[in-house]
PDB file of N, CA, C and O in Angstrom, chain B, residues numbered from 101:
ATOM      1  N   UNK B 101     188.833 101.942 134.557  1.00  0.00           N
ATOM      2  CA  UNK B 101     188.539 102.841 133.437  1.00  0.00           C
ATOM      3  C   UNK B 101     188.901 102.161 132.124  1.00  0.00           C
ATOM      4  O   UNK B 101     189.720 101.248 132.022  1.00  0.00           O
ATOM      5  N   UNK B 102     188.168 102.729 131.083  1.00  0.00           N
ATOM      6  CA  UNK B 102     188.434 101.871 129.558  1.00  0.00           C
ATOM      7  C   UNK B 102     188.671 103.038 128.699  1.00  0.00           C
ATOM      8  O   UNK B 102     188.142 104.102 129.021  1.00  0.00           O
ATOM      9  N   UNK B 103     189.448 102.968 127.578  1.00  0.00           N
ATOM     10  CA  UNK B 103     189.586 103.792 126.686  1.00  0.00           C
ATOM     11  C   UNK B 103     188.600 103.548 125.639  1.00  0.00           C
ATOM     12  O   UNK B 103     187.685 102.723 125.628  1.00  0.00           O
ATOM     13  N   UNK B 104     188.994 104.535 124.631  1.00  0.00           N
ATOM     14  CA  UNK B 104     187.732 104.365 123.337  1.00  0.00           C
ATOM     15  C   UNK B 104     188.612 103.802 122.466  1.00  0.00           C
ATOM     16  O   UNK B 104     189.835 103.725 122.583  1.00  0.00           O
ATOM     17  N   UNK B 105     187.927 103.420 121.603  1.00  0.00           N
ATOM     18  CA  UNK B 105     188.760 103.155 119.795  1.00  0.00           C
ATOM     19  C   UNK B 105     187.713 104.285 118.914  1.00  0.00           C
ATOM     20  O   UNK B 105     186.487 104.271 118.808  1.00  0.00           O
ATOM     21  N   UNK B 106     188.456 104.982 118.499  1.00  0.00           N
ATOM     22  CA  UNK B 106     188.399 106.033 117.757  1.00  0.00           C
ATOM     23  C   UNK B 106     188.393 105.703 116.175  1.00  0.00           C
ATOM     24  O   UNK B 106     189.404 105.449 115.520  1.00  0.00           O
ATOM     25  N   UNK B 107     186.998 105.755 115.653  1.00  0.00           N
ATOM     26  CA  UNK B 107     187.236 105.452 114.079  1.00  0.00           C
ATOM     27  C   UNK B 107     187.797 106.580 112.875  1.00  0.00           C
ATOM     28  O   UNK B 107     186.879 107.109 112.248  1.00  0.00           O
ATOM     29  N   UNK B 108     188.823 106.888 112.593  1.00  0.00           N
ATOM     30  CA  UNK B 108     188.901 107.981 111.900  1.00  0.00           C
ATOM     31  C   UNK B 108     189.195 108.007 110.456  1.00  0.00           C
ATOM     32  O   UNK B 108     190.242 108.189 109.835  1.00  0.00           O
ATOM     33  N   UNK B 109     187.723 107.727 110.016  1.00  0.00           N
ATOM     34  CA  UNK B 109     186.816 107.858 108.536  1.00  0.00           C
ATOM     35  C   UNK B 109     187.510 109.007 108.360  1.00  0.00           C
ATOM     36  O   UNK B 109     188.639 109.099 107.880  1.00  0.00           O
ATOM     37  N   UNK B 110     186.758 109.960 108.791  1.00  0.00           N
ATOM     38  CA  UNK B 110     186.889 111.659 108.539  1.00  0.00           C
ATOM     39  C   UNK B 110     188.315 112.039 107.566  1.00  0.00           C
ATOM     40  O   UNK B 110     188.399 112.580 106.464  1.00  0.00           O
ATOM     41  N   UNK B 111     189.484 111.440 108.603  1.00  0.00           N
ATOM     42  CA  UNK B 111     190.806 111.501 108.194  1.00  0.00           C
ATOM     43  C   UNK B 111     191.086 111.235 106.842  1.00  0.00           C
ATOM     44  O   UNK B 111     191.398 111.932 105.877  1.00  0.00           O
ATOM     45  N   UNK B 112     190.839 109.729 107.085  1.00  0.00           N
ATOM     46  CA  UNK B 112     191.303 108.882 105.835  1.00  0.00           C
ATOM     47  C   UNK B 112     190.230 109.664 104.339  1.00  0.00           C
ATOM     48  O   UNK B 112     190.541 109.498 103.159  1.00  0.00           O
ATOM     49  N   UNK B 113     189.244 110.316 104.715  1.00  0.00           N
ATOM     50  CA  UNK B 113     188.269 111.072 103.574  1.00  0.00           C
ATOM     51  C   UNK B 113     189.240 111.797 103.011  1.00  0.00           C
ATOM     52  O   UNK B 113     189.586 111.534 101.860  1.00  0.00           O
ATOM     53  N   UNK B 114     189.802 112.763 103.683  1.00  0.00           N
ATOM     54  CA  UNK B 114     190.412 113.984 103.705  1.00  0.00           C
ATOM     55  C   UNK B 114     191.422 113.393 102.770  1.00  0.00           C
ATOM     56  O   UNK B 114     191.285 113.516 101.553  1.00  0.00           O
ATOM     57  N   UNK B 115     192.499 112.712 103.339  1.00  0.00           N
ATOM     58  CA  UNK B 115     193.611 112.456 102.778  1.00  0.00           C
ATOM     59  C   UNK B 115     193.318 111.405 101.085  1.00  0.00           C
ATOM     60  O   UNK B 115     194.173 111.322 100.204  1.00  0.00           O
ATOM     61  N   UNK B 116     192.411 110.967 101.047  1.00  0.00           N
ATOM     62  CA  UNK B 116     192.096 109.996  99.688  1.00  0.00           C
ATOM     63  C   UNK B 116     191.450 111.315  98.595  1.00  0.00           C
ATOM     64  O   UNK B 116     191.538 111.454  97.375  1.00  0.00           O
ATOM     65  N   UNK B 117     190.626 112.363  99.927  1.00  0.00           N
ATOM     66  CA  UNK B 117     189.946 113.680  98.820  1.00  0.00           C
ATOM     67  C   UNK B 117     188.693 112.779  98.298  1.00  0.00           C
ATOM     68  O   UNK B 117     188.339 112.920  97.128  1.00  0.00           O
ATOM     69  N   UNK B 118     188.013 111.851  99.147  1.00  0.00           N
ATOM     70  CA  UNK B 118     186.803 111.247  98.629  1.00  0.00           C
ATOM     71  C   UNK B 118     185.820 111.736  99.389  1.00  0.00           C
ATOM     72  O   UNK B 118     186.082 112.017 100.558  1.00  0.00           O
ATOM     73  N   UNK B 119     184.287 111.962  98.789  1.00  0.00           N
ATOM     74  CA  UNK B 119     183.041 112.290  99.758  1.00  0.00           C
ATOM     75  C   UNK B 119     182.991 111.058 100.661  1.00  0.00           C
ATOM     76  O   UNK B 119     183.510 109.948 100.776  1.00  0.00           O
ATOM     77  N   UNK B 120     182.072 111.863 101.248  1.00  0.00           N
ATOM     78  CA  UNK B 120     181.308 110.547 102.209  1.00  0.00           C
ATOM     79  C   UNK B 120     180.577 109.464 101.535  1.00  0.00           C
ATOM     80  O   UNK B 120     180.677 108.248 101.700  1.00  0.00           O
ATOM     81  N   UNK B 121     179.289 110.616 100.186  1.00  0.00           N
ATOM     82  CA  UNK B 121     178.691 109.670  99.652  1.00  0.00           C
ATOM     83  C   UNK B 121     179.550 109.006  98.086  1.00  0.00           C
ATOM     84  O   UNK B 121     179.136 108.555  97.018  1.00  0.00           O
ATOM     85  N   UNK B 122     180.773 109.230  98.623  1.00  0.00           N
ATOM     86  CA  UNK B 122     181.615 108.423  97.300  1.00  0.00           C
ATOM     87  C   UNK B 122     181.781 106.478  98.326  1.00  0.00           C
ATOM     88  O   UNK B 122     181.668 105.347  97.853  1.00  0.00           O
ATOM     89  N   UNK B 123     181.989 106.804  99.359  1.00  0.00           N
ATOM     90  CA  UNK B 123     182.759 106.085 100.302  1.00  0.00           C
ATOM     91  C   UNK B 123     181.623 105.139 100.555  1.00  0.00           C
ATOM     92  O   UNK B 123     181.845 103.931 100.632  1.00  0.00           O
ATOM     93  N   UNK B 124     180.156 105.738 100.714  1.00  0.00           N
ATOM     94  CA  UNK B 124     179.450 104.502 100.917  1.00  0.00           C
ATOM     95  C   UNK B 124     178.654 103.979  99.926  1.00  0.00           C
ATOM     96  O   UNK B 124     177.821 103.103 100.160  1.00  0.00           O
ATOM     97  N   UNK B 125     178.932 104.662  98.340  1.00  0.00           N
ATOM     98  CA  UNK B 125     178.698 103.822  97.326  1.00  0.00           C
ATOM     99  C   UNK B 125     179.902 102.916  97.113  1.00  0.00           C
ATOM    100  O   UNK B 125     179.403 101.891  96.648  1.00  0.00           O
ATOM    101  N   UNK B 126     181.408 102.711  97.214  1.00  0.00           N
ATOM    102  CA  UNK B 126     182.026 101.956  97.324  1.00  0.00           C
ATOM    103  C   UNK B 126     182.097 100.910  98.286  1.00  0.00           C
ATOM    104  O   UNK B 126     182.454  99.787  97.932  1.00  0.00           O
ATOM    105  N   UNK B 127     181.746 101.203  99.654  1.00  0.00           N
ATOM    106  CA  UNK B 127     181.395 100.199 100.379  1.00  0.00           C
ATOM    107  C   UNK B 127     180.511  99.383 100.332  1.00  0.00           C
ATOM    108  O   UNK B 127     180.585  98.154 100.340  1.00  0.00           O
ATOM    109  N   UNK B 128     179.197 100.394 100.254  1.00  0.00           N
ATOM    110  CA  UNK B 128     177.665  99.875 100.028  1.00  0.00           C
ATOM    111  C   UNK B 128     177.126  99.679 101.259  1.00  0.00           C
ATOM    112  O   UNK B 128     176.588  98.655 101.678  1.00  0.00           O
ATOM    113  N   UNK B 129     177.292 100.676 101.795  1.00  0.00           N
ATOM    114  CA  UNK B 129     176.770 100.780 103.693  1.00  0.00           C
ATOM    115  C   UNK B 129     176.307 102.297 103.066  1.00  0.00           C
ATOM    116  O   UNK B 129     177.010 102.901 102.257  1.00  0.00           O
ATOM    117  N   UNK B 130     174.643 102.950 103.717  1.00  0.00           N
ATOM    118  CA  UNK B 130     174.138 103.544 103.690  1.00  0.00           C
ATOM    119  C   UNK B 130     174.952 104.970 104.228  1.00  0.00           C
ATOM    120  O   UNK B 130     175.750 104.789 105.147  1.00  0.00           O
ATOM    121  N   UNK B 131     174.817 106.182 103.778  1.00  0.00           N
ATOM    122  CA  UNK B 131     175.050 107.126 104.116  1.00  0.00           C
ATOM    123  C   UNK B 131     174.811 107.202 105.467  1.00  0.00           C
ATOM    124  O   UNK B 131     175.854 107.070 106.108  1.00  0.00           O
ATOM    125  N   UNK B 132     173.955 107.345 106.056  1.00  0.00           N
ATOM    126  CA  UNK B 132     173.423 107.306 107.852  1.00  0.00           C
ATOM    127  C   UNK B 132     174.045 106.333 108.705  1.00  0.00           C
ATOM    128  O   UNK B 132     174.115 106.705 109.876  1.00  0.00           O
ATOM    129  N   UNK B 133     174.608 104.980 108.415  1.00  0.00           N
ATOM    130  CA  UNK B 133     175.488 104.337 108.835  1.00  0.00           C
ATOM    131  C   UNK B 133     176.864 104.625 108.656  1.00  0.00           C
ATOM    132  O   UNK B 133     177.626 104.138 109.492  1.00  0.00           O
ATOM    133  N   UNK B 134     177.297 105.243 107.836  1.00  0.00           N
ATOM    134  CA  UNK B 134     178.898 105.888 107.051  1.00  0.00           C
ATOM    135  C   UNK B 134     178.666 106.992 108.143  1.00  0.00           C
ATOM    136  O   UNK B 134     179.669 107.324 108.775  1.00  0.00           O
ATOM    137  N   UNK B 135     177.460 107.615 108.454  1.00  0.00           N
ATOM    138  CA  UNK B 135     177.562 108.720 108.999  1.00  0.00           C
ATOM    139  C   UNK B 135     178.018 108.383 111.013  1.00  0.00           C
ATOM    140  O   UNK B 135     178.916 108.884 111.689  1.00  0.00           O
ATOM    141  N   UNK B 136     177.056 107.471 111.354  1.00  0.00           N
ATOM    142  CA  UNK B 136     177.342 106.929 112.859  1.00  0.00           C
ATOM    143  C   UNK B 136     178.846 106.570 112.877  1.00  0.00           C
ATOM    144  O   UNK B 136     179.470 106.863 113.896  1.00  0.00           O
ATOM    145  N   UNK B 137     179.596 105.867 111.690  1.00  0.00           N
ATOM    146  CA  UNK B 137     180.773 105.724 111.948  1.00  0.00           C
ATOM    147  C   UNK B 137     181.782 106.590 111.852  1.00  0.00           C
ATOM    148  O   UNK B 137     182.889 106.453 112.373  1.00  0.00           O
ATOM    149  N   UNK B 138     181.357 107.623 111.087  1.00  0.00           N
ATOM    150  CA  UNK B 138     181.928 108.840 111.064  1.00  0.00           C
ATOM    151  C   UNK B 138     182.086 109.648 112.327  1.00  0.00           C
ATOM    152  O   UNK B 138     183.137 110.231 112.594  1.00  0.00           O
ATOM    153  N   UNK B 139     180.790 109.673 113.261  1.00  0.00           N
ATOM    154  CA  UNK B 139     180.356 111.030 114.440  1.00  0.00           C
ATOM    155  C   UNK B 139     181.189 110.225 115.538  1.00  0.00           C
ATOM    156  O   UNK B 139     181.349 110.880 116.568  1.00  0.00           O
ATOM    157  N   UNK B 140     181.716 109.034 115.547  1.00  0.00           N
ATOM    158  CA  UNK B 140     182.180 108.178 116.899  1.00  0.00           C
ATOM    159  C   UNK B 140     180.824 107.725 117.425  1.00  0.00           C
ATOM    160  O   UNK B 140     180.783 107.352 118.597  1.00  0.00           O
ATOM    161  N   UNK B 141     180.071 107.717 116.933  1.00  0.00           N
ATOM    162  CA  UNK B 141     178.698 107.113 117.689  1.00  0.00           C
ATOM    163  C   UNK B 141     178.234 105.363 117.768  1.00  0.00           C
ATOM    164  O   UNK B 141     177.607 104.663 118.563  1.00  0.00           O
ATOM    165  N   UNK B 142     178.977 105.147 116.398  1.00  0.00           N
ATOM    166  CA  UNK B 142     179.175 103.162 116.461  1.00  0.00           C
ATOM    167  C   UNK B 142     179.616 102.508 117.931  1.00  0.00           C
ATOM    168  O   UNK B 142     180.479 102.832 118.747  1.00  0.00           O
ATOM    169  N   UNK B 143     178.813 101.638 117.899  1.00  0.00           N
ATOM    170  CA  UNK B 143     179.011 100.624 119.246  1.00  0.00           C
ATOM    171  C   UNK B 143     179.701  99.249 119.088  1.00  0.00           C
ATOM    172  O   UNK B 143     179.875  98.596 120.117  1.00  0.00           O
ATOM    173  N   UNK B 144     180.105  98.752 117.922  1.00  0.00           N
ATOM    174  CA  UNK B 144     180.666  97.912 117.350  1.00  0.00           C
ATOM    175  C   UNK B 144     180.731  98.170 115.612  1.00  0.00           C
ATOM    176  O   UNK B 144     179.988  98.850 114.905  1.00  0.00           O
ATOM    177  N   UNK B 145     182.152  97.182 115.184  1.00  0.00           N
ATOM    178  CA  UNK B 145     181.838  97.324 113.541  1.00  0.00           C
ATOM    179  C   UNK B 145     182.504  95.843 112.870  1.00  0.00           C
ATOM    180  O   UNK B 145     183.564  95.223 112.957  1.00  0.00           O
ATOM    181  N   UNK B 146     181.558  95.742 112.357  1.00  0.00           N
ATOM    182  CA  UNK B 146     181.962  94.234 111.606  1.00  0.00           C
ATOM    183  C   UNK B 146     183.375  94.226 111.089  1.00  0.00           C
ATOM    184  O   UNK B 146     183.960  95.148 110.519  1.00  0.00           O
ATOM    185  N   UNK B 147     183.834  92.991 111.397  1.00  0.00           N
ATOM    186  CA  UNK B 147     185.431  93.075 110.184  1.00  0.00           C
ATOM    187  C   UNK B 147     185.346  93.314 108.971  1.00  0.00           C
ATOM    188  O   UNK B 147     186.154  94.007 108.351  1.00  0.00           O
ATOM    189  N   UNK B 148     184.052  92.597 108.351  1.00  0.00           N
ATOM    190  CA  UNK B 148     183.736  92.362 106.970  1.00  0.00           C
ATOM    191  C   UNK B 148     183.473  93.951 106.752  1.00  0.00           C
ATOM    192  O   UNK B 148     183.582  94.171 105.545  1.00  0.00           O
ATOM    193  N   UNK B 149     183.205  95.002 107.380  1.00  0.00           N
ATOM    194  CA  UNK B 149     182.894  96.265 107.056  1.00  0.00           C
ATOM    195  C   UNK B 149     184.388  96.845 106.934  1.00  0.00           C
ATOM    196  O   UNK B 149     184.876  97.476 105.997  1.00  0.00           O
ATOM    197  N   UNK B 150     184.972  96.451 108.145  1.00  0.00           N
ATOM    198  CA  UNK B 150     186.327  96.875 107.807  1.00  0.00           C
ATOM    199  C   UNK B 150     186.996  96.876 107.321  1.00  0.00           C
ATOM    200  O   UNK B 150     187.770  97.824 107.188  1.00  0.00           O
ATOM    201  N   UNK B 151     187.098  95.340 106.548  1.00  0.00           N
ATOM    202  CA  UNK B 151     187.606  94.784 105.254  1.00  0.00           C
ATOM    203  C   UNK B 151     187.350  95.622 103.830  1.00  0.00           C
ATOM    204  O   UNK B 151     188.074  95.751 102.843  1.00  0.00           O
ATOM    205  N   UNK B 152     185.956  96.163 104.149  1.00  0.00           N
ATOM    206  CA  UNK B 152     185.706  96.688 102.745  1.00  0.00           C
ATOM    207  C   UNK B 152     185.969  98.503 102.891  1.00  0.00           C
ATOM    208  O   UNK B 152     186.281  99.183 101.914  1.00  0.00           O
ATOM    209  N   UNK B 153     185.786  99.039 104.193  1.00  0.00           N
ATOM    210  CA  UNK B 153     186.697 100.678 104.149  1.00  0.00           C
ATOM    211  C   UNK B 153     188.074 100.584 103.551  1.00  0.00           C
ATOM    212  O   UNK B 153     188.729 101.223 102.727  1.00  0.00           O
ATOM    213  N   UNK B 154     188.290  99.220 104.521  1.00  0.00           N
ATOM    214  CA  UNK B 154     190.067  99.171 104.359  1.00  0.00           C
ATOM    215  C   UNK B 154     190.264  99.429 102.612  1.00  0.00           C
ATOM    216  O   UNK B 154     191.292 100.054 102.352  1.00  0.00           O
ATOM    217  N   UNK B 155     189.514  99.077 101.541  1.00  0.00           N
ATOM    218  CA  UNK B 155     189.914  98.413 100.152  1.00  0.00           C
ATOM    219  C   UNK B 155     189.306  99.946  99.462  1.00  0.00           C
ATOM    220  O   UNK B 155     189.903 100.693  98.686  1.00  0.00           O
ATOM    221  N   UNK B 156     188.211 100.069  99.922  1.00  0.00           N
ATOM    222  CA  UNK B 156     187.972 101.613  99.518  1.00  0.00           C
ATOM    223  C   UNK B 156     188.714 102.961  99.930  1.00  0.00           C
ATOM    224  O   UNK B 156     188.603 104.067  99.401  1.00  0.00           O
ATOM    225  N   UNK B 157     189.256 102.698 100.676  1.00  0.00           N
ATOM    226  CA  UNK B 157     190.326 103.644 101.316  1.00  0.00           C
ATOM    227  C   UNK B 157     191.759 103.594 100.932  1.00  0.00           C
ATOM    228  O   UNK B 157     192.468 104.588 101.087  1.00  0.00           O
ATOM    229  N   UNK B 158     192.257 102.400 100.398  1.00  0.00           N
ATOM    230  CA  UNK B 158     193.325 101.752 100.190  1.00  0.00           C
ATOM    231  C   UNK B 158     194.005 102.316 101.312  1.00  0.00           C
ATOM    232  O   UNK B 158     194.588 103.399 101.368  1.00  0.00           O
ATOM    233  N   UNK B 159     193.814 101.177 102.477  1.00  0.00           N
ATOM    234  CA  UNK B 159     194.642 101.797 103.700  1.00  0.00           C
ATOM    235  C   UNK B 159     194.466 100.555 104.552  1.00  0.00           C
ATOM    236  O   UNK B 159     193.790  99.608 104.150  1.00  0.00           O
ATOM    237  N   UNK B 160     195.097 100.559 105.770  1.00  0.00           N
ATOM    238  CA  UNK B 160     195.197  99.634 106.865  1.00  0.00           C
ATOM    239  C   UNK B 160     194.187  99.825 108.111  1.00  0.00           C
ATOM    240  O   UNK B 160     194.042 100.867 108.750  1.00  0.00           O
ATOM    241  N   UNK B 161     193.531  98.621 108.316  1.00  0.00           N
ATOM    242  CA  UNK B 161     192.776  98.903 109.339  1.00  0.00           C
ATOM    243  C   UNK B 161     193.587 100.227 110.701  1.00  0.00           C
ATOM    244  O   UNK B 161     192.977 101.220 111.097  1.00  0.00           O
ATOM    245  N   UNK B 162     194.945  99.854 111.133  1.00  0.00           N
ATOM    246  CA  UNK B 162     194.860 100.331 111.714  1.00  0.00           C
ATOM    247  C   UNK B 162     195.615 102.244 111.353  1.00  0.00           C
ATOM    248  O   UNK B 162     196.291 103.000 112.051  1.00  0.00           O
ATOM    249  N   UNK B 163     195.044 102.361 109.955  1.00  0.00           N
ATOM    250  CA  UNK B 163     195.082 104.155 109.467  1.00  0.00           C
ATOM    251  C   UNK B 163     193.342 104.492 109.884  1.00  0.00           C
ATOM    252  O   UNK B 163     192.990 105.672 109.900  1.00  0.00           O
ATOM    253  N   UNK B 164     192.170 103.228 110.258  1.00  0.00           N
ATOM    254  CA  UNK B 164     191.512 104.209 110.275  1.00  0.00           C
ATOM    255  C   UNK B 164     191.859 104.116 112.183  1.00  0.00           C
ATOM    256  O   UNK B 164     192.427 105.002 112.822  1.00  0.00           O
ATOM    257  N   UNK B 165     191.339 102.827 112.740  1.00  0.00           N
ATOM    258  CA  UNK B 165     191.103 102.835 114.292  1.00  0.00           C
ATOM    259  C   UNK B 165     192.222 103.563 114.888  1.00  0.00           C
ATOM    260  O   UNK B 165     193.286 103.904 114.372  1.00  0.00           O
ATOM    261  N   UNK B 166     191.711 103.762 116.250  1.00  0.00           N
ATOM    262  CA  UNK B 166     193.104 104.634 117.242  1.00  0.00           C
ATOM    263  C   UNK B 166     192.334 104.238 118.782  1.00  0.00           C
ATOM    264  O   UNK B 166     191.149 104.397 119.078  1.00  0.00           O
ATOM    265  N   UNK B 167     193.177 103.811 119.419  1.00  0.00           N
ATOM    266  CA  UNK B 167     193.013 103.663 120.671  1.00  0.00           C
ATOM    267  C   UNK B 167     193.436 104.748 121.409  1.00  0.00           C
ATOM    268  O   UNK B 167     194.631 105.032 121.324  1.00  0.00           O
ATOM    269  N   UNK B 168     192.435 105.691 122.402  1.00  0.00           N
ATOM    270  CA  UNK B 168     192.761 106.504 123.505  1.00  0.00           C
ATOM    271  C   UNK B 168     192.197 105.915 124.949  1.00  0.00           C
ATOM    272  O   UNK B 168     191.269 105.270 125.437  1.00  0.00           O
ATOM    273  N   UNK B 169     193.226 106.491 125.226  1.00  0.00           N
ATOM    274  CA  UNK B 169     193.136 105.722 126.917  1.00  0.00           C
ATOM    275  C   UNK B 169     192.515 106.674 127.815  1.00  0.00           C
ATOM    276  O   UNK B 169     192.830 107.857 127.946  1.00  0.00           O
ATOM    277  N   UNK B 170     191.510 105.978 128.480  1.00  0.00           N
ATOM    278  CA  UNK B 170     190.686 106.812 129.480  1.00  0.00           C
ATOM    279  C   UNK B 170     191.482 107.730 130.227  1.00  0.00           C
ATOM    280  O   UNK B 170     192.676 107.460 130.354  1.00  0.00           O
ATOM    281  N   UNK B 171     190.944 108.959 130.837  1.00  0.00           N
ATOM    282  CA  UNK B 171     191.383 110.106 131.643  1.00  0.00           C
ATOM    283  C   UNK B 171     191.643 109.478 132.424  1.00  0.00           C
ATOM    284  O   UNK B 171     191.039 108.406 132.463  1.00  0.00           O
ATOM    285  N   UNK B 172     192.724 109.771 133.544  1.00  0.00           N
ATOM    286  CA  UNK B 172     193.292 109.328 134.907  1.00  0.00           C
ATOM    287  C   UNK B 172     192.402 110.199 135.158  1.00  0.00           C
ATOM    288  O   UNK B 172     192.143 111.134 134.401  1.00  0.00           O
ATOM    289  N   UNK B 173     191.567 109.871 136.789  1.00  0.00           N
ATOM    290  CA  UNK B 173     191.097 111.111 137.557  1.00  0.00           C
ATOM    291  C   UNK B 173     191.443 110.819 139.088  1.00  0.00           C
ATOM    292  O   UNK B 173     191.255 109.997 139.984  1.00  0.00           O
ATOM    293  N   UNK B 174     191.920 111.738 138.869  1.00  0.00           N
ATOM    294  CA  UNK B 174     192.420 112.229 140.528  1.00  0.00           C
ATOM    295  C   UNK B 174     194.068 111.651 140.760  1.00  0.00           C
ATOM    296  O   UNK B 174     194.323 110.825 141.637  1.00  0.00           O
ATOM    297  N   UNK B 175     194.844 112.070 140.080  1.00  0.00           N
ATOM    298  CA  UNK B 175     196.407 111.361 139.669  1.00  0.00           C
ATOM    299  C   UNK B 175     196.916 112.785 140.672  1.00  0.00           C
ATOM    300  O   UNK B 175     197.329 113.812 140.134  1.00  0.00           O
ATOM    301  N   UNK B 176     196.810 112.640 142.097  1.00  0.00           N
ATOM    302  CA  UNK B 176     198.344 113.247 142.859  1.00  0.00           C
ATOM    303  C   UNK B 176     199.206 112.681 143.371  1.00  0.00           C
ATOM    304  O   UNK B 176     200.167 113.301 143.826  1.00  0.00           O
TER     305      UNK B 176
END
């Protein structure tokens, strides 16, 4: 089993009090892409993208990512 990495944009929005479409005129990644990384739907993300949330966010890569670890199934 594999866990996810969890991007949490959403959060870091909340806590800075910035839109979405503030976030991807500072980045300069399209709203609809801000948005896939937003829903957990991204399948990979460039560093260089990360580099530039990180600076628009003024935060640490790891305030946005989060690692959760897959469900145990069947643990008796």
């Amino acid at each position: 089993m594999e866990g996810n990495i969890i991007i949490n944009i959403d959060v870091m929005l909340a806590k800075r009090k910035m839109s979405v479409t503030e976030l991807s005129e500072r980045v300069g990644i399209t709203l609809p892409n801000i948005s896939v990384l937003k829903n957990g739907r991204a399948k990979a993300i460039k560093i260089s993208t990360l580099a530039k949330l990180c600076e628009a966010l003024d935060c640490q890569p790891g305030d946005i990512l989060e690692y959760r670890p897959a469900e145990k199934e069947g643990t008796e």
